[in-house]
N, C-alpha and C positions, 0 to 999 in steps of 0.2 A: 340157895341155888336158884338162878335165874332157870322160866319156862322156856323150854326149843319154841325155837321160832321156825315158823313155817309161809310157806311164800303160796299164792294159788295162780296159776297161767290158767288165763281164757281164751285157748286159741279160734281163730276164726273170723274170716273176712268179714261175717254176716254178726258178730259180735260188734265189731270195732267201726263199721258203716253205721252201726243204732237198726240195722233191719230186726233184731230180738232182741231182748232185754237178759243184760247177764243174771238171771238166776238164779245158774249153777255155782258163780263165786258169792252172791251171799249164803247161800244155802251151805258151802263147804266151810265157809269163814264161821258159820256157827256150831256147826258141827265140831271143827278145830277148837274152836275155844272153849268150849265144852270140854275136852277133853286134855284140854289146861295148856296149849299151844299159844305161842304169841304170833298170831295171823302178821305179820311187816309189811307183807305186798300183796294187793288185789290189780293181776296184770292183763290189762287185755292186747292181744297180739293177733295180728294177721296169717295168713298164710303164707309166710315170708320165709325163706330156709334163713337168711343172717340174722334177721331178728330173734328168731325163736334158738336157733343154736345159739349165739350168743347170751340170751337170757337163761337156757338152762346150766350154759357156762358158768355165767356172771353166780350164778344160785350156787353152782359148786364151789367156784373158789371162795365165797362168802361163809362156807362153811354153814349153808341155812340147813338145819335139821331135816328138813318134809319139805318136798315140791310137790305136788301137787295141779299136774293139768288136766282139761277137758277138752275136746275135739278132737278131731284129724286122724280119729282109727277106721271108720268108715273104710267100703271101697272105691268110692269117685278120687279122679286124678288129681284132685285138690286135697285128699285126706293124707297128709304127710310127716304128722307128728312122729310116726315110730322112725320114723326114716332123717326127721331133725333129731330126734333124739340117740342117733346112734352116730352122727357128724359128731355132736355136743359130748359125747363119753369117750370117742374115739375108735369106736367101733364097728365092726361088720355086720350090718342089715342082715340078716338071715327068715329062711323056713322056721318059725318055731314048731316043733312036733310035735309038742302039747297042745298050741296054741291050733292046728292045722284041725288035730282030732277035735278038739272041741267045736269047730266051726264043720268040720265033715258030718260029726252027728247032729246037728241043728237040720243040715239042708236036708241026711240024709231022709229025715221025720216028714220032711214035706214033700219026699218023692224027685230034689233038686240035686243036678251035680255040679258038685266044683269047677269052677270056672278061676279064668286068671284072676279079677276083680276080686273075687270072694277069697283067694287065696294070699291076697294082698293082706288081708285081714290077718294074717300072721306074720305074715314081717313084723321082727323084731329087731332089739338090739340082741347081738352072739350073746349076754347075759343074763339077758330079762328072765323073769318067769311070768307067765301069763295066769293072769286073775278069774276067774268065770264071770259072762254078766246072762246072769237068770234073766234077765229079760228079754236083749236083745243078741245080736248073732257077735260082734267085736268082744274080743276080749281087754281086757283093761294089760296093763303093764306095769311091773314092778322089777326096779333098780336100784343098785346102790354104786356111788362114787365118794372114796374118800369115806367123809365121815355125813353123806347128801343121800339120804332116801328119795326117789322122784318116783312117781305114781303115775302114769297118764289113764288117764280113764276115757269113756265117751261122753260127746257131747250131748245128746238124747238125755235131760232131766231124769227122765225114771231110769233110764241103764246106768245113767253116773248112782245117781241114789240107791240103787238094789246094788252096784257092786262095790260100794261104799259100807254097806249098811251088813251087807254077804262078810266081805271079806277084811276092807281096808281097817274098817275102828279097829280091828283085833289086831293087826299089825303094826298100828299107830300106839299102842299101847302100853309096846313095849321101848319107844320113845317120850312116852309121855309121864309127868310126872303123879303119882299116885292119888287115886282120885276117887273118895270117894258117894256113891249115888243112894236117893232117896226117890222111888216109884207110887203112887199111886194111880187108881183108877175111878173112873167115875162112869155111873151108868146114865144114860140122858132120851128121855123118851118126850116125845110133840116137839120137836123142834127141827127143823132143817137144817144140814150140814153147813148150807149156803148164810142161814141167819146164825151158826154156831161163828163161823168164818170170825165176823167183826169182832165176836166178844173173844174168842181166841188173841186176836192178834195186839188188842188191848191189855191182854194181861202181860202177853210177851214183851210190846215194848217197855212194863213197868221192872220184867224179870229177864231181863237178856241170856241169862245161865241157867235159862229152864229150856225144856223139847216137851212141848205139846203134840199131839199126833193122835187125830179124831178116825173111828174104825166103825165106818157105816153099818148096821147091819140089819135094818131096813128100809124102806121106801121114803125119797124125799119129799113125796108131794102126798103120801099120803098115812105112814105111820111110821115117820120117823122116828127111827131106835140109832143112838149111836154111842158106843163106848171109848169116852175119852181117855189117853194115857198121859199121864205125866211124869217126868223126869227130870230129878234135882242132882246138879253133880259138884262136889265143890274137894280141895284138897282137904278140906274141915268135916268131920261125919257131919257133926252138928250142923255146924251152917247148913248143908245139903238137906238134914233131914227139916230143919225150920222153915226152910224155902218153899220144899216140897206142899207143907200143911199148909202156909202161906197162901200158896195158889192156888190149893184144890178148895181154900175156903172162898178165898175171892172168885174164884168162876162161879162155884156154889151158889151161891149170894146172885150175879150176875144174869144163871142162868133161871133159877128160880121167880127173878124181876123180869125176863123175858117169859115168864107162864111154862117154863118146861117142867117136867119132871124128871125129878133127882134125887140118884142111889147110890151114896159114896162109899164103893167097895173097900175100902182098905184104910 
């Protein structure tokens, strides 16, 4: 049985001019594939209502498993993805009332009232159900057409990756083929997160099907403590769990030749 194949849309004028650097579709293309998806398209798109309806079109009739966009939930007059995505389904933009409450108790914490702008923030398609994003105020979007999962999320790196991380793996999951993961942990003392960075990204490019993810929990500049996690996923236990050992030896090794000390929890 062939892996679903999943498409990523990076919407946004300030994407596709090179004013920032897309990110968010490396970062969900590994995430995907991890979780045993076949990434086909990393799309970047404008602010354009025919471009982006028809590309979510194009996605449905193609029968692509997981869509997958980021930007345009914002409240500025240019944030209009829930609004192309309900041209693209065929459907009525609405109040979400899930979506409304969630955004009513964010403002109300800070003493703020709803405003049209902020209210925008719920506009949906009539189907969606709305995601939580723990970090920021927009809530993400979840739809289906046919046999087409589409997600929009925000564009804001930490609100796409906390509501990603929250909610979406877990519903990706039950498109994805069975998969399973091998964890460890390592404890890393004198060394700065900033000098951990290179030797990170060194092992990743050797292990593309790993997720490394460094958790500070001391001072960079002056007693740096950080516990590093790693995560092997493979549809093989084994594979997954050899991979695992794999890379917690070779950072091992790595960090030890950079003078840190090291406590390999597991």
């Amino acid at each position: 049985m062939s892996s679903p194949k999943a498409w990523i849309l990076s919407i946004g004028n300030e994407v596709v001019t090179g004013q920032i650097v897309n990110t968010n579709g490396s970062w969900l293309a590994r995430r995907l594939f991890m979780l045993g998806f076949q990434v086909k398209r990393i799309i970047a798109l404008p602010d354009d209502e025919e471009e982006v309806v028809d590309t979510f079109k194009d996605a449905i009739r193609r029968n692509i498993d997981v869509v997958i966009s980021t930007g345009g939930l914002g409240p500025t007059y240019d944030d209009r993805t829930s609004e192309f995505l309900a041209k693209a389904l065929g459907e009525e933009l609405i109040i979400n009332a899930e979506a409304l409450k969630m955004i009513e108790e964010k403002y109300k914490m800070k003493g703020l009232k709803l405003t049209e702008h902020r209210i925008k923030m719920a506009k949906m398609p009539k189907s969606a159900k709305p995601l939580p994003n723990p970090v920021g105020i927009a809530p993400g979007i979840l739809v289906s057409k046919n046999n087409t999962i589409i997600i929009a999320l925000p564009g804001v790196p930490k609100e796409m990756q906390a509501v990603f991380d929250e909610t979406v793996e877990e519903i990706l999951r039950s498109k994805a083929p069975r998969t399973f993961k091998a964890e460890k942990w390592i404890h890393v003392e004198d060394i700065p997160e900033s000098s951990l960075a290179p030797i990170i990204e060194k092992i990743l490019k050797k292990y593309p099907k790993v997720y490394i993810k460094s958790h500070p929990k001391g001072k960079e500049l002056e007693k740096p403590i950080i516990d590093l996690y790693i995560l092997s996923m493979s549809v093989v236990e084994e594979e997954a769990r050899k991979v695992a050992e794999e890379v917690c030896r070779e950072l091992i090794e790595e960090l030890i030749r950079s003078g840190a000390k090291v406590k390999h929890e597991n």
